[in-house]
Structures are given as C-alpha cells and as structure tokens.
C-alpha positions, 0 to 999 in steps of 0.5 A, spaced: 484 470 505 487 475 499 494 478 503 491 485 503 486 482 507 490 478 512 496 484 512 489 489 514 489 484 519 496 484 522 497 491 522 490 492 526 492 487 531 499 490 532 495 497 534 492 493 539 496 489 543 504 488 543 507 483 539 513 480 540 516 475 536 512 473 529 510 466 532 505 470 537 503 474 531 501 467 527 497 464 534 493 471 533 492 471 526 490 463 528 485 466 533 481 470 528 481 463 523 487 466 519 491 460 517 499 463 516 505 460 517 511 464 520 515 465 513 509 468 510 508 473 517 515 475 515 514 477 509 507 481 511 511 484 516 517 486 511 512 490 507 509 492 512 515 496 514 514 493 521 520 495 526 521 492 533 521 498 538 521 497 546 515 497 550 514 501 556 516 495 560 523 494 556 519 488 551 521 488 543 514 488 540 511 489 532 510 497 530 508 500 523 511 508 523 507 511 520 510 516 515 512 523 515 507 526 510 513 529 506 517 522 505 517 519 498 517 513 495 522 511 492 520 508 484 521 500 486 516 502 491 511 505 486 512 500 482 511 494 487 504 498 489 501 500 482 502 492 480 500 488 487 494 493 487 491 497 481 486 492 476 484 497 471 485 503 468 481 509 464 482 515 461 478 523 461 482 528 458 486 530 464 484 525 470 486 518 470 481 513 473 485 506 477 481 500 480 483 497 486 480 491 490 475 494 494 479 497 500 485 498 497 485 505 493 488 508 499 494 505 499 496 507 492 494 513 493 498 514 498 504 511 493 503 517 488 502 522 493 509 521 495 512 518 489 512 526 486 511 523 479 512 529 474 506 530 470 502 529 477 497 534 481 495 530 485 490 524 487 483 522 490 481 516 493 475 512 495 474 505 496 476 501 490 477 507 485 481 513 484 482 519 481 489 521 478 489 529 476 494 530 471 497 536 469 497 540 462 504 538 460 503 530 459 494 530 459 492 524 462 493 519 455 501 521 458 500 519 465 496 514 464 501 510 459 506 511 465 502 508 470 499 503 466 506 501 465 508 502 472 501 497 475 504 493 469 497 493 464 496 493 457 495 500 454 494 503 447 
C-alpha cells in the first residue's frame, strides 16, 4: 500500500474512534489488512500533523487540526509536498497544469494556497490534476519553472 493510502486510512480511523497510543492505531490498521510497524505510524502521524488531545473521559487520544484557512505553509512544507505528490507538469499561457496520483490533487492544492507563492492567483483542484492560475507578471512558463523545481521535475 502506497503511504498516501495508508496516511488516508490513518486520518480516517482517527475521525472515527479514539486512539491512544500508536501500537493500537497499528492493531487497527492491521484490521483492515494494512501491515505498518509502530515507526513507520509514527512518521504518518508526524506528517500528518497529528496531536494528542484530551478525550472527554480525561484519555489522550490522536487528533489532526484542521487548519485555519488563513495559515501558511512554510517553503520546507511546500517543498516536501510538490515532491512527494505532483508527477507531471504542463504549461498554457497563464495556467499551469500538475498531476498527482489519483486523490491527491487536494492536498497540493491546499499547500499552494497557503504558501502564498508570488505570481500565484490561485488553484483548482480535481482528482489527480490541478490547474494553477499565474498572474501576468511571471505567466505560467515563470510559475511553472518554480514548481517544477520545488516538486523537483526537469523543466526547459
């Protein structure tokens, strides 16, 4: 299973039951037929941005924060997502177009959005592609020489 699969899988189980310490989030992934060992949940939660919060009954249990809208990702971020995530990349006067695996394109999107890259206007998102519109100042050929860098893709 590819590890945005199984980082899917973990933040679905963490909506939907309390989970307190990484060995029982292991045992439920292991319900599902996902083999992971405790080291490699704890880099999913790391990434994941998953916190220990207090449960109603007192118990620390696995959260994901959802994020302000109007909190920025850092460049290291940025970087870390273009290169894990996007495949492919093209190029129309002002729009950039970048591919993902399938249910992924969200989550760059998301990055871009929040990196508030010069040059950027803004981005749509489907299942594996998204658009990323480009001011006039840079055009798409300068924004996509960027983020063929930061995704780490050969570009002319």
């Amino acid at each position: 299973m590819a590890k945005n699969q199984r980082q899917y899988k973990i933040a679905k189980i963490l909506q939907t039951a309390p989970v307190s310490s990484q060995s029982e989030l292991v045992s439920l992934l292991a319900e599902e037929g996902i083999v992971a060992t405790q080291a490699t949940v704890s880099r999913d939660l790391d990434e994941l941005g998953a916190i220990k919060i207090k449960s109603f009954d007192g118990s620390g249990i696995y959260a994901i924060p959802e994020l302000p809208k109007d909190q920025t990702s850092t460049l290291d971020h940025l970087k870390r997502v273009m290169s894990e995530w996007v495949v492919e990349l093209g190029v129309s006067a002002n729009i950039v177009m970048l591919r993902t695996p399938p249910g992924c394109a969200h989550v760059v999107a998301s990055a871009l959005d929040r990196s508030k890259m010069d040059g950027l206007l803004g981005t749509v998102a489907g299942d594996d592609t998204l658009l990323v519109v480009a001011d006039d100042s840079d055009g798409g050929n300068g924004l996509a020489r960027r983020l063929a860098e930061l995704a780490g893709l050969n570009w002319p």
